[in-house]
MIKOLBA-611825 format. One record per residue (C-alpha): x, y, z. Coordinates in steps of 0.05 Angstrom, whole numbers, padded with zeros to 5 digits, always signed. Last residue first. Layout:
N
XYZ/...
// end
This chain:
692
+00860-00579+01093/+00901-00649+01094/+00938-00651+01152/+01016-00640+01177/+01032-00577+01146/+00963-00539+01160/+00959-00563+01224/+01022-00534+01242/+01008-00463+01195/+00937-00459+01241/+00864-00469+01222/+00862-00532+01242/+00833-00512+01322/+00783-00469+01280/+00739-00529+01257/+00673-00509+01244/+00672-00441+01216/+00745-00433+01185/+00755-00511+01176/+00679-00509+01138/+00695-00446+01106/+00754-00477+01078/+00727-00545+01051/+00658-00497+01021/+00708-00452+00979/+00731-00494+00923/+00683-00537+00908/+00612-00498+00931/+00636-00432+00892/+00665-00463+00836/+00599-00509+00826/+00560-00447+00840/+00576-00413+00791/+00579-00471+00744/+00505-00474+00761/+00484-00398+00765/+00517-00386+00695/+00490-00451+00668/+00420-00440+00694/+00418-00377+00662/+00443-00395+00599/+00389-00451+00594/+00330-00404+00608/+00355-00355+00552/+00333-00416+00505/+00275-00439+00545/+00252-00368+00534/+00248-00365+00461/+00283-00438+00438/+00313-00502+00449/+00355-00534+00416/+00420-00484+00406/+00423-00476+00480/+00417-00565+00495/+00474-00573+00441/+00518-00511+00476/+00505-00514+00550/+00534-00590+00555/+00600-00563+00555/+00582-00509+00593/+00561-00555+00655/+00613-00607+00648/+00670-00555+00643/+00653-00522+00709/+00638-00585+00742/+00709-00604+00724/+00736-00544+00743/+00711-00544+00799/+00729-00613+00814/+00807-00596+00789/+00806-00530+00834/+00791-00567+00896/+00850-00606+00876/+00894-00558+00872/+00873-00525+00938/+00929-00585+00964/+00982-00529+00969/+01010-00560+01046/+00977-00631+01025/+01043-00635+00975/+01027-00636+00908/+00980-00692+00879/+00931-00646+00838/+00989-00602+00806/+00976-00632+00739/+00903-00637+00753/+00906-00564+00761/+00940-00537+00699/+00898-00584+00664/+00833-00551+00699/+00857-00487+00692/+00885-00492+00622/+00816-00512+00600/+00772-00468+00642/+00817-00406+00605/+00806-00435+00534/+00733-00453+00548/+00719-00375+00568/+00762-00363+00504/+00714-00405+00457/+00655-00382+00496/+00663-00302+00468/+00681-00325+00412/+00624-00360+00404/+00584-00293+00414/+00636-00264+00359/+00608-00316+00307/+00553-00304+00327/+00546-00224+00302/+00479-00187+00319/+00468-00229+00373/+00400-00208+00372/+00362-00204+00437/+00301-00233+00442/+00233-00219+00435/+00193-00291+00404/+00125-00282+00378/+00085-00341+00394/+00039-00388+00360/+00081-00416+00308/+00157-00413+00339/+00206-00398+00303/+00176-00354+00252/+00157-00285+00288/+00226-00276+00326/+00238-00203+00352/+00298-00162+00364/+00329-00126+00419/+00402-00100+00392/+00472-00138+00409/+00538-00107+00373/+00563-00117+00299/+00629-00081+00298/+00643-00039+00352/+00608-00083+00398/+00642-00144+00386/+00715-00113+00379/+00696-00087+00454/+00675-00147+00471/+00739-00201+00437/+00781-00135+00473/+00753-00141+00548/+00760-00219+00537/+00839-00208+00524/+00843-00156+00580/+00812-00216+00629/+00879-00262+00617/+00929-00205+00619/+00897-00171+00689/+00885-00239+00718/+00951-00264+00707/+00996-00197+00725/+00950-00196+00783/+00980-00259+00806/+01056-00247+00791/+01055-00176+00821/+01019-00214+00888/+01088-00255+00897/+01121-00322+00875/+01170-00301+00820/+01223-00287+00865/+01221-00361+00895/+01235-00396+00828/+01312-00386+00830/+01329-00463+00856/+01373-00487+00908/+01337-00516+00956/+01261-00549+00931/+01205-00499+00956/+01203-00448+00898/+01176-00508+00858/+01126-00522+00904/+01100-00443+00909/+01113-00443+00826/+01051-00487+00826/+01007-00474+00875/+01019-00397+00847/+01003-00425+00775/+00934-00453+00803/+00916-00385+00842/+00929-00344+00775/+00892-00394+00742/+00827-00400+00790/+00842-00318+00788/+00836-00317+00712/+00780-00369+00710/+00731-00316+00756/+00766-00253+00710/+00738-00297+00648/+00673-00303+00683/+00663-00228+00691/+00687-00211+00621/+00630-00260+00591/+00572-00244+00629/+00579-00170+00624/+00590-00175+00546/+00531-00238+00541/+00477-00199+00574/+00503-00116+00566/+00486-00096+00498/+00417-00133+00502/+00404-00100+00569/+00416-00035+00551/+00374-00031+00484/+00310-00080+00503/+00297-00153+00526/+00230-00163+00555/+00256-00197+00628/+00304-00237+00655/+00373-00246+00617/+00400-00189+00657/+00386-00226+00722/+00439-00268+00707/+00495-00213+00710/+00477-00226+00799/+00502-00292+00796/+00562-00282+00757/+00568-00210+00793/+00584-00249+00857/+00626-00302+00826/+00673-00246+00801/+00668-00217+00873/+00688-00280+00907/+00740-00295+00850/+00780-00218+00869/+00775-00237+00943/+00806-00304+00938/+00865-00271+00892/+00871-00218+00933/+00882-00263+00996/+00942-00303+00967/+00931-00383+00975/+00959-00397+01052/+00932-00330+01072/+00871-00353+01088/+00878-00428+01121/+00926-00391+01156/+00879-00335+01195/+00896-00262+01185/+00840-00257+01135/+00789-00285+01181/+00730-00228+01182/+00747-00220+01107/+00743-00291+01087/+00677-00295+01124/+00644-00244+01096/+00666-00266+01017/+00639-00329+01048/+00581-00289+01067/+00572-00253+00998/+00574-00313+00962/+00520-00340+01000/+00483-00275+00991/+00493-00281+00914/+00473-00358+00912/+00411-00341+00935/+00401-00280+00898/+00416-00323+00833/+00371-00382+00856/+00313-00330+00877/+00314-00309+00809/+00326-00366+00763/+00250-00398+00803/+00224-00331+00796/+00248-00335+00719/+00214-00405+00708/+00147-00392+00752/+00135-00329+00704/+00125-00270+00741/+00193-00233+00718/+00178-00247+00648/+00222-00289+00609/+00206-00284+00530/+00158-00297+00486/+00088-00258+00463/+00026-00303+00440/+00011-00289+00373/-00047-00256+00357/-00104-00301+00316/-00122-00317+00247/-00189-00342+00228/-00209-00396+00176/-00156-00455+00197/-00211-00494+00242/-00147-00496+00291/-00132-00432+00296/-00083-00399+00245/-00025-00360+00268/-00010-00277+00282/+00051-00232+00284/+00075-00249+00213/+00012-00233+00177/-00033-00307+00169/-00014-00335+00096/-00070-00347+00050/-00103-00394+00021/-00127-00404-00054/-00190-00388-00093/-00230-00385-00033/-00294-00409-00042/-00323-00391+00020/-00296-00341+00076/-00235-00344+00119/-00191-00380+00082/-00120-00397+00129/-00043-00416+00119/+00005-00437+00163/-00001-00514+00153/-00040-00528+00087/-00109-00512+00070/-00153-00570+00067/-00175-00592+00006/-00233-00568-00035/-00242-00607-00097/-00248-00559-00167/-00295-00547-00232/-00289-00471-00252/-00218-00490-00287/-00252-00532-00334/-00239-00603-00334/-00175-00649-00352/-00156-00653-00278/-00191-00629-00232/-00163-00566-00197/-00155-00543-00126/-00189-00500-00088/-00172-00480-00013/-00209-00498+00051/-00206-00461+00123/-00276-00426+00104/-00330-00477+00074/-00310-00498-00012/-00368-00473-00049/-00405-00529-00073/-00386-00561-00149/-00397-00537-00218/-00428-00475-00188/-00497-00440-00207/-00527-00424-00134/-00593-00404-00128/-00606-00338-00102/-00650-00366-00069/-00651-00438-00036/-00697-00485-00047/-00709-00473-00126/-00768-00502-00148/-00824-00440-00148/-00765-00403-00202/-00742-00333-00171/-00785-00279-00158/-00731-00214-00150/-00762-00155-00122/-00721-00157-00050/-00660-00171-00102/-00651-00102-00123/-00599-00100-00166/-00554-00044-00193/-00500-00047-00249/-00465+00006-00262/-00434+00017-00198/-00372-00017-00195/-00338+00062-00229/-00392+00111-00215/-00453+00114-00259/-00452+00133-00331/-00453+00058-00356/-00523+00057-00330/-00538-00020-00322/-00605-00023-00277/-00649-00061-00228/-00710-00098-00210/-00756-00075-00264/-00820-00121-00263/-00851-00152-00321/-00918-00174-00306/-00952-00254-00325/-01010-00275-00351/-01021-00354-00356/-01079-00349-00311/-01025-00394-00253/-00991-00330-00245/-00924-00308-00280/-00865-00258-00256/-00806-00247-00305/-00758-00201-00274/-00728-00142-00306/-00661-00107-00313/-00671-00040-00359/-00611-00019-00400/-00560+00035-00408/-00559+00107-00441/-00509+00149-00486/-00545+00144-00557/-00504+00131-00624/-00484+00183-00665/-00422+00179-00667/-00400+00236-00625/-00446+00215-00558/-00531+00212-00562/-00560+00236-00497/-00634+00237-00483/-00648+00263-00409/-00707+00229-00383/-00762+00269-00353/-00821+00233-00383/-00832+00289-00433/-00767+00287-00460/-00702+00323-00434/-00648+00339-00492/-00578+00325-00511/-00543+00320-00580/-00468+00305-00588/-00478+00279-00664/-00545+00292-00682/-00533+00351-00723/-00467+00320-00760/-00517+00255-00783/-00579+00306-00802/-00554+00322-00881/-00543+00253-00894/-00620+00243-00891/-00631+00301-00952/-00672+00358-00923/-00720+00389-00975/-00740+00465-00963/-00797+00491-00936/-00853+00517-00972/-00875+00592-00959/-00935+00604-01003/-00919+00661-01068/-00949+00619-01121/-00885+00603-01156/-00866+00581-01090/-00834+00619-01031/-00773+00595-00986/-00762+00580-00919/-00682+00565-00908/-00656+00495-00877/-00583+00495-00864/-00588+00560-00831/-00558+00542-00764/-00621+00554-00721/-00654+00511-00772/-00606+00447-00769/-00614+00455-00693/-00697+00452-00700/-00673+00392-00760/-00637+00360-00703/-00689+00374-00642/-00741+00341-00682/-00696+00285-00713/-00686+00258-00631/-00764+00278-00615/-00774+00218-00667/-00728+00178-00645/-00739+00186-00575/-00805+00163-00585/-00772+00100-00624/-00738+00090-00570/-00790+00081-00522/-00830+00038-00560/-00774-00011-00559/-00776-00008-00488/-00840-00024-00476/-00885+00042-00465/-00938+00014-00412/-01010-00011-00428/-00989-00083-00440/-01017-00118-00488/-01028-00199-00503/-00991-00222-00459/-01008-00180-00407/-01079-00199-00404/-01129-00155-00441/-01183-00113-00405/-01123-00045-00415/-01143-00055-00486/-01220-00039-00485/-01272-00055-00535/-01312-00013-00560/-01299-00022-00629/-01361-00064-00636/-01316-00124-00662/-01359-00168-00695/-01361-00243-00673/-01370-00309-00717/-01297-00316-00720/-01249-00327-00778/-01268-00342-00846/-01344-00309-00829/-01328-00257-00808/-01281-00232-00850/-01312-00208-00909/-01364-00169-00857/-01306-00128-00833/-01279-00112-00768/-01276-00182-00742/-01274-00210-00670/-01229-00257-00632/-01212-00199-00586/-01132-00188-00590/-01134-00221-00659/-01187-00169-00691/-01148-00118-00655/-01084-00134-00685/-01102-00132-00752/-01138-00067-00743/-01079-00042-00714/-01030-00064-00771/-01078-00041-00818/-01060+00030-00804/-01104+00068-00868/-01169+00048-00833/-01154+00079-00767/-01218+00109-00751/-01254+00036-00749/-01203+00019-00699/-01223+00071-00653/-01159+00090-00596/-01181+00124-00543/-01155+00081-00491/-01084+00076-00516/-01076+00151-00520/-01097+00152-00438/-01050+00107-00428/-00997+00149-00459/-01015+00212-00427/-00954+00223-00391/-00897+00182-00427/-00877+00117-00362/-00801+00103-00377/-00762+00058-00413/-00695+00028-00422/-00678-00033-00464/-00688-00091-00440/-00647-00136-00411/-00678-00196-00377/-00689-00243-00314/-00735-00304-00316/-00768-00323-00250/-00820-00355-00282/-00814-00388-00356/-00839-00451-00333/-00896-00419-00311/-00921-00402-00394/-00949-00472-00388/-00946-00491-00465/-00995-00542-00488/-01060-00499-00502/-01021-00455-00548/-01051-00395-00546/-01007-00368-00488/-00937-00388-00519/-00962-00333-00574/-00974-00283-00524/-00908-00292-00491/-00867-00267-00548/-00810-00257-00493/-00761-00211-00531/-00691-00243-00555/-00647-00184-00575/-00644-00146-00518/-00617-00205-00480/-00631-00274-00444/-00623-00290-00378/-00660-00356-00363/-00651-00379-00282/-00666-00451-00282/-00707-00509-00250/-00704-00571-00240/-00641-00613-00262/-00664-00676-00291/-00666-00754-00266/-00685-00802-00310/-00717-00855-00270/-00783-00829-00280/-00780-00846-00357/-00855-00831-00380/-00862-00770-00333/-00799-00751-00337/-00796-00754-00413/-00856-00707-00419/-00828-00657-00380/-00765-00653-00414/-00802-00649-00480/-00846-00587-00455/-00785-00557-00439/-00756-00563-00514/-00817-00527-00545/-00812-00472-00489/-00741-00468-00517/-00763-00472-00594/-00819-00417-00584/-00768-00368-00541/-00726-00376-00605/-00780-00339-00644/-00756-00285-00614/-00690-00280-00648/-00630-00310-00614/-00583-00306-00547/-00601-00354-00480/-00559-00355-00420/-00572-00408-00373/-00567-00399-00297/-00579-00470-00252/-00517-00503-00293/-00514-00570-00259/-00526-00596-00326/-00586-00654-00321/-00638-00611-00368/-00597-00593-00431/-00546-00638-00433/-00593-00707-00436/-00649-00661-00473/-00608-00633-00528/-00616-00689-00577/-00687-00699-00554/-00701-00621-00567/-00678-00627-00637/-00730-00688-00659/-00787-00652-00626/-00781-00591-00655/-00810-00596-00717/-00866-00639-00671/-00882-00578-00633/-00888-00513-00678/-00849-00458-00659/-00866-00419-00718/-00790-00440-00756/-00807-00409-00830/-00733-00384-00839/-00699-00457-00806/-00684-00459-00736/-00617-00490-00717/-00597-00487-00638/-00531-00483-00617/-00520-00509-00554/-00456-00495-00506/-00451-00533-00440/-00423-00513-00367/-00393-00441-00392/-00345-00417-00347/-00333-00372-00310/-00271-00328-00281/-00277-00263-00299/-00230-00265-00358/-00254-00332-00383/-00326-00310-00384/-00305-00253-00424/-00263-00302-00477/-00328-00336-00479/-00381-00276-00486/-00356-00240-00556/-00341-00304-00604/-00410-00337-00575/-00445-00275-00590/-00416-00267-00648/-00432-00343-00671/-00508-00330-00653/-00505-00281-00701/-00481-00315-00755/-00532-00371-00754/-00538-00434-00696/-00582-00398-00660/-00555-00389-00575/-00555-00428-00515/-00501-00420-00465/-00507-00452-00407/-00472-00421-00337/-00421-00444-00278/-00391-00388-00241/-00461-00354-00227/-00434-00310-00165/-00489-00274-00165/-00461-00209-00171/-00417-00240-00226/-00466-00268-00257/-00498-00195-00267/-00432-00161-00284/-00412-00214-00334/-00483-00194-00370/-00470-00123-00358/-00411-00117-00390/-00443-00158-00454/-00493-00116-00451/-00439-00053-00456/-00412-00080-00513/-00486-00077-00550/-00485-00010-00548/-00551+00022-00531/-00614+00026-00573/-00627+00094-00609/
// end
C-alpha cells in the first residue's frame, strides 16, 4: 500500500530540479539501507546534472534515543562539513530516530558559535527528507534543549492522504477506560496528558489521574494531530483493499458458505496466498473520494504528498501540503509545487534559496570548469566573439542564427544590418551622377564628331572607328548603373557580361585605330604593297575578331556556371551582405585577363608608334590612355579583393567610370578642343605641318 520507492527517487531529482538545487548534502545511516539510497540517488544526480556537495554517513547504534552527549563526539566530527558547505538543500535518508541525531548535531553547531564566534557557519538549510524518515517531533519537544525552529521550513514526502468523513469525530469519542484490551492507547494517553489510568501507576509516574475526559484535538501538534497521516491512510486502504478482494473472491466462488455439524452457516477459511491474484489490477473509490488503484503486482498505483514544515515560537508546528508527485499525470507534470505556501527557513534572505557551488553566471557569460572539482563547481567567463547567453547559468554559449549578431553586453542577438548599394546612399548618388555625367559628355563629343564629320581633324583617323569607341564608352558609363542597387536575377547575369564585352569593343577600336596609324605610315614610304590593307574592312575586321573572343569567354560563362543574387551572412558581423555571386571566378578573371590582354597590346602597339610623323600623332594620345587605363585596373584588383559588401561593388564602379573617362578625356579632349576652339587648324595643311 505505500508507493514505489523509484518513483521518490523521481521526484526527489524532480524537486531540485525545479529549484534549481545543483549543489545538495547527502546525509544518510551508515547501515544497508542508507547504502541503497546512496547507490540509487548519485548516479541520478549525475544524470541531471547535480551534485552532491558532501556525503555523511551517520552511525547510530540499535538503542540510539537521541540522547545528547552520545552524540556529541559524532556531531563535532561532522560539524566543520556539516554547517560551512555552501549546500543550502540537504537531503536526509534514515529511520526516525535519525531526526534525534540531526537535531542533536544542530544544537552542537550552535553551541560552537557561540563559544568560537570566529567560526563562521552556513545558516540555514532546506531539509528534504523522505517517506522513510518521519518527523518524531514530539519527542524533540520534551526535551527542554531542542528548539524544534530549527527544523522550519523543512519540505517532505509523505505518503498520500486525505481527510475520512467522520474521522475527527471517531477521535473525540474515544474512552480510554473502554479500551482496556488496546494498551497501546492507554499508553499513549497517559503520556499525552501526564496522568495515569491506574492507581499502580500513579504514583511511579505522575501524581495526576486521568479522568478520561480529556480531549485530543487540546494537544499540540506534536503530540497528535487530528488528521489521517499518511500512514494511517494506507492502512485504511488496506483494510477496504482485502474487503473488496475476498467480496471479488466471493463473486468468483472461491469462498463457499457452508453448514456445521450444527446446521449454522460458517464461512470458509481463506489461506493469505489465496488473495495475491484478487488484488492484482484492483480499483475502488473510498469514502474520502480517492480512487484506490493497485497495478498487476500487486502494489498500489498512487504518488506522494509534498509538505512544508511550518513551526511557531510554542514549539508546535502544522504540516502543510504544498504540492504533489502523481506519476499518472501528463508527461513534466508529475510533480506540482505551489510555492505561494512554501515557509522557508526565517534566515534565508532570498527565497527560494539558491543551492549552487558558485553564483549563477549573469546572461552574456558561459561556464567553464575548475579543475579537479565537480562538474557543478565552474568560473563564468565571458562568452567568446560571436556567440551569446541570454539568461543565467548558461551551460555554454551559443551561436546568434546567421542573419543576426550579438550586441555588445553579448546576451541578446540582433538583425543584421542589410548590405549593398542603395540608390539613396551618398556613395551610389555620388557613382550616379558621375556615370550620367560622363554619359552626356560622351554624348556631346559623340555630337560633336557627327556635326564635323567632313572636317580633317575627323576623317584623319577613320570615322567608324571614332564613332564605334564613343558608343562603347557610352554604355561603359551607363553598364555602371547595373552595379547599383539590391542585386537580383537580371542584373546579376548582366553586371560583369555587359561590362566586359562593352569594354573589349572600346580596346578593339583603340587597336583597330592604333594598327591603322600604323600600316597608314608604312603605306606612306614609295614602293611598298601596304596601302591595300589600309581601309574600313581592315578596322572592323579588328573590332569584330577582338570583341567575338569576349562574346565567347561570356557566353561559355553563362552556360556553365552563370551569375545568381546571393547573400553574404559571415563576412561581415553586423551586416548581411546581397551580392551577386560569381558563380564561377575563375571565368570572372577571365573575363579581366583578356580586357588586360587587349589594353596591353594597345598600349605597346601604341608607344611603338608614339613618335610617328605629327600627321598620325593620335598615337600618343592613345599611349596616355592607355596608360591611365592600365593604372586604374591594375590597381582595381588588390584594392576589389580587400574590401567588401558595397565598398567592394563601389570599387568596380569607380574603375569603369575612371578608365572611362581617362580614354575619353586623353584621346578625345585635344580634338574637340581644335574642332571647338580652334577651327582655323582644322584643315589637311595644318594638319601636315602642326602638331594636332
Amino acid at each position: 500500500m505505500v508507493p514505489n520507492e523509484d518513483l521518490q527517487y523521481q521526484g526527489i531529482i524532480r524537486l531540485l530540479l525545479h529549484f534549481r538545487w545543483k549543489w545538495v548534502g547527502l546525509v544518510t545511516t551508515a547501515n544497508e539501507a542508507g547504502e541503497h539510497f546512496l547507490q540509487t540517488i548519485e548516479p541520478m544526480f549525475f544524470k541531471n546534472g547535480i551534485c552532491s556537495a558532501f556525503t555523511e554517513r551517520v552511525e547510530l547504534n540499535l538503542h540510539y534515543n537521541g540522547d545528547f552527549l552520545e552524540t556529541l563526539a559524532d556531531s563535532r566530527i561532522l560539524l566543520p562539513t556539516f554547517t560551512t558547505s555552501k549546500a543550502n538543500a540537504v537531503l536526509v535518508f534514515g529511520e526516525s530516530r535519525f531526526i534525534l541525531w540531526l537535531a542533536n548535531a544542530l544544537i552542537v553547531m550552535e553551541f560552537t558559535q557561540l563559544l568560537f564566534p570566529h567560526m563562521k557557519s552556513r545558516e540555514g538549510k532546506v531539509w528534504i527528507t523522505t517517506t522513510q524518515l518521519d518527523f518524531i517531533l514530539h519527542s524533540l519537544q520534551k526535551k527542554i534543549y531542542v528548539n524544534i525552529r530549527m527544523f522550519h521550513g523543512a519540505i517532505s514526502f509523505a505518503i498520500h492522504s486525505k481527510e475520512i468523513h467522520n474521522f475527527q469525530d471517531f477521535l473525540r469519542n474515544i474512552q480510554p477506560y473502554l479500551t482496556e484490551a488496546d494498551g497501546f492507547i492507554q499508553d499513549f494517553w497517559e503520556d499525552a496528558f501526564s496522568c495515569s489510568l491506574s492507581n499502580a501507576t500513579l504514583s511511579a509516574f505522575t501524581d495526576n489521574s486521568c479522568t478520561g475526559e480529556e480531549m485530543l484535538e487540546s494537544l499540540p501538534a506534536p503530540f497528535f494531530e487530528m488528521s489521517m497521516t499518511g500512514h494511517s491512510y494506507s492502512i485504511y486502504n488496506a483494510v477496504y483493499a482485502l474487503a473488496h478482494a475476498l467480496n471479488r473472491m466471493h463473486l468468483a466462488g472461491v469462498i463457499r458458505k457452508r453448514r456445521d455439524a450444527r446446521g449454522e452457516i460458517s464461512p470458509q477459511y481463506v489461506e493469505s496466498w489465496q488473495l495475491h491474484s484478487f488484488l492484482q489490477r484492483i480499483s475502488f473509490n473510498n469514502s474520502a473520494g480517492d480512487e484506490i488503484t493497485l497495478n498487476e503486482y500487486g502494489e498500489l498505483a498512487a504518488g506522494f504528498d509534498i509538505t512544508n514544515l511550518v513551526t511557531f515560537p510554542n514549539n508546535s508546528y502544522v504540516r502543510v501540503k504544498v504540492g504533489r508527485l502523481d506519476p499518472q499525470a501528463p508527461p513534466g507534470k508529475e510533480l506540482t509545487i505551489n510555492e505561494d505556501r512554501i515557509k522557508w527557513n526565517r534566515r534565508f534572505t532570498k527565497v527560494p534559496p539558491l543551492s549552487l557551488c558558485n553564483a549563477n553566471c549573469h546572461p552574456g557569460y558561459g561556464k567553464k570548469k575548475k579543475e579537479g572539482e565537480k562538474f557543478c563547481c565552474y568560473d563564468c567567463d565571458p562568452c567568446p566573439e560571436g556567440m551569446i547567453s541570454n539568461e543565467k547559468d548558461i551551460e555554454t554559449c551559443v551561436s546568434c542564427p546567421a542573419d543576426q549578431y550579438p550586441n555588445s553586453g553579448q546576451d541578446l542577438c540582433i538583425p543584421k544590418i542589410p548590405n549593398f548599394l542603395a540608390f539613396d546612399e551618398t556613395l551610389a548618388i555620388v557613382s550616379t551622377s558621375s556615370a550620367l555625367l560622363f554619359s552626356l559628355i560622351t554624348i556631346l563629343v559623340l555630337g560633336i564628331f557627327i556635326k564635323h564629320r567632313n572636317t580633317a581633324i575627323v576623317k584623319a583617323n577613320n570615322r567608324s572607328l571614332t564613332y564605334t569607341l564613343l558608343i562603347s564608352l557610352l554604355l561603359c558609363f551607363l553598364c555602371s548603373l547595373l552595379f547599383i542597387g539590391k542585386p537580383n536575377k537580371v542584373t546579376c547575369l548582366l553586371r560583369q557580361n555587359a561590362f566586359g564585352i562593352i569594354f573589349s569593343v572600346a580596346l578593339s577600336s583603340i587597336l583597330a585605330k592604333t594598327i591603322l596609324v600604323v600600316l597608314a605610315f608604312m603605306a606612306s614610304k614609295p614602293g611598298t604593297n601596304m596601302r591595300k590593307w589600309v581601309g574600313k574592312e581592315l578596322a572592323y575586321s579588328i573590332v569584330f575578331s577582338c570583341s567575338i573572343v569576349q562574346v565567347g569567354i561570356c557566353v561559355l560563362w553563362l552556360a556553365t556556371s552563370p551569375p545568381f543574387p546571393d547573400v553574404d551572412m559571415h563576412s561581415m558581423p553586423e551586416e548581411i551582405i546581397f551580392l551577386c555571386n560569381e558563380g564561377s571566378v575563375s571565368m570572372f578573371y577571365c573575363v579581366l585577363g583578356y580586357m588586360g590582354f587587349l589594353a596591353t597590346i594597345s598600349f605597346t602597339v601604341a608607344f611603338l608608334a608614339r613618335k610617328l610623323p605629327e600627321t598620325f600623332n593620335e598615337a600618343k594620345f592613345i599611349t596616355f590612355s592607355m596608360l591611365v587605363f592600365c593604372s586604374v585596373w591594375l590597381s582595381f584588383i588588390p584594392t576589389y579583393l580587400s574590401t567588401k559588401g558595397k565598398y567592394m561593388v563601389a570599387v568596380e564602379i569607380f574603375s569603369i567610370i575612371a578608365s572611362g573617362a581617362g580614354l575619353l578625356a586623353c584621346i578625345f579632349s585635344p580634338k574637340c578642343y581644335i574642332i571647338v576652339v580652334r577651327p582655323d587648324l582644322n584643315n589637311r595643311e595644318q594638319l601636315t605641318q602642326r602638331k594636332v
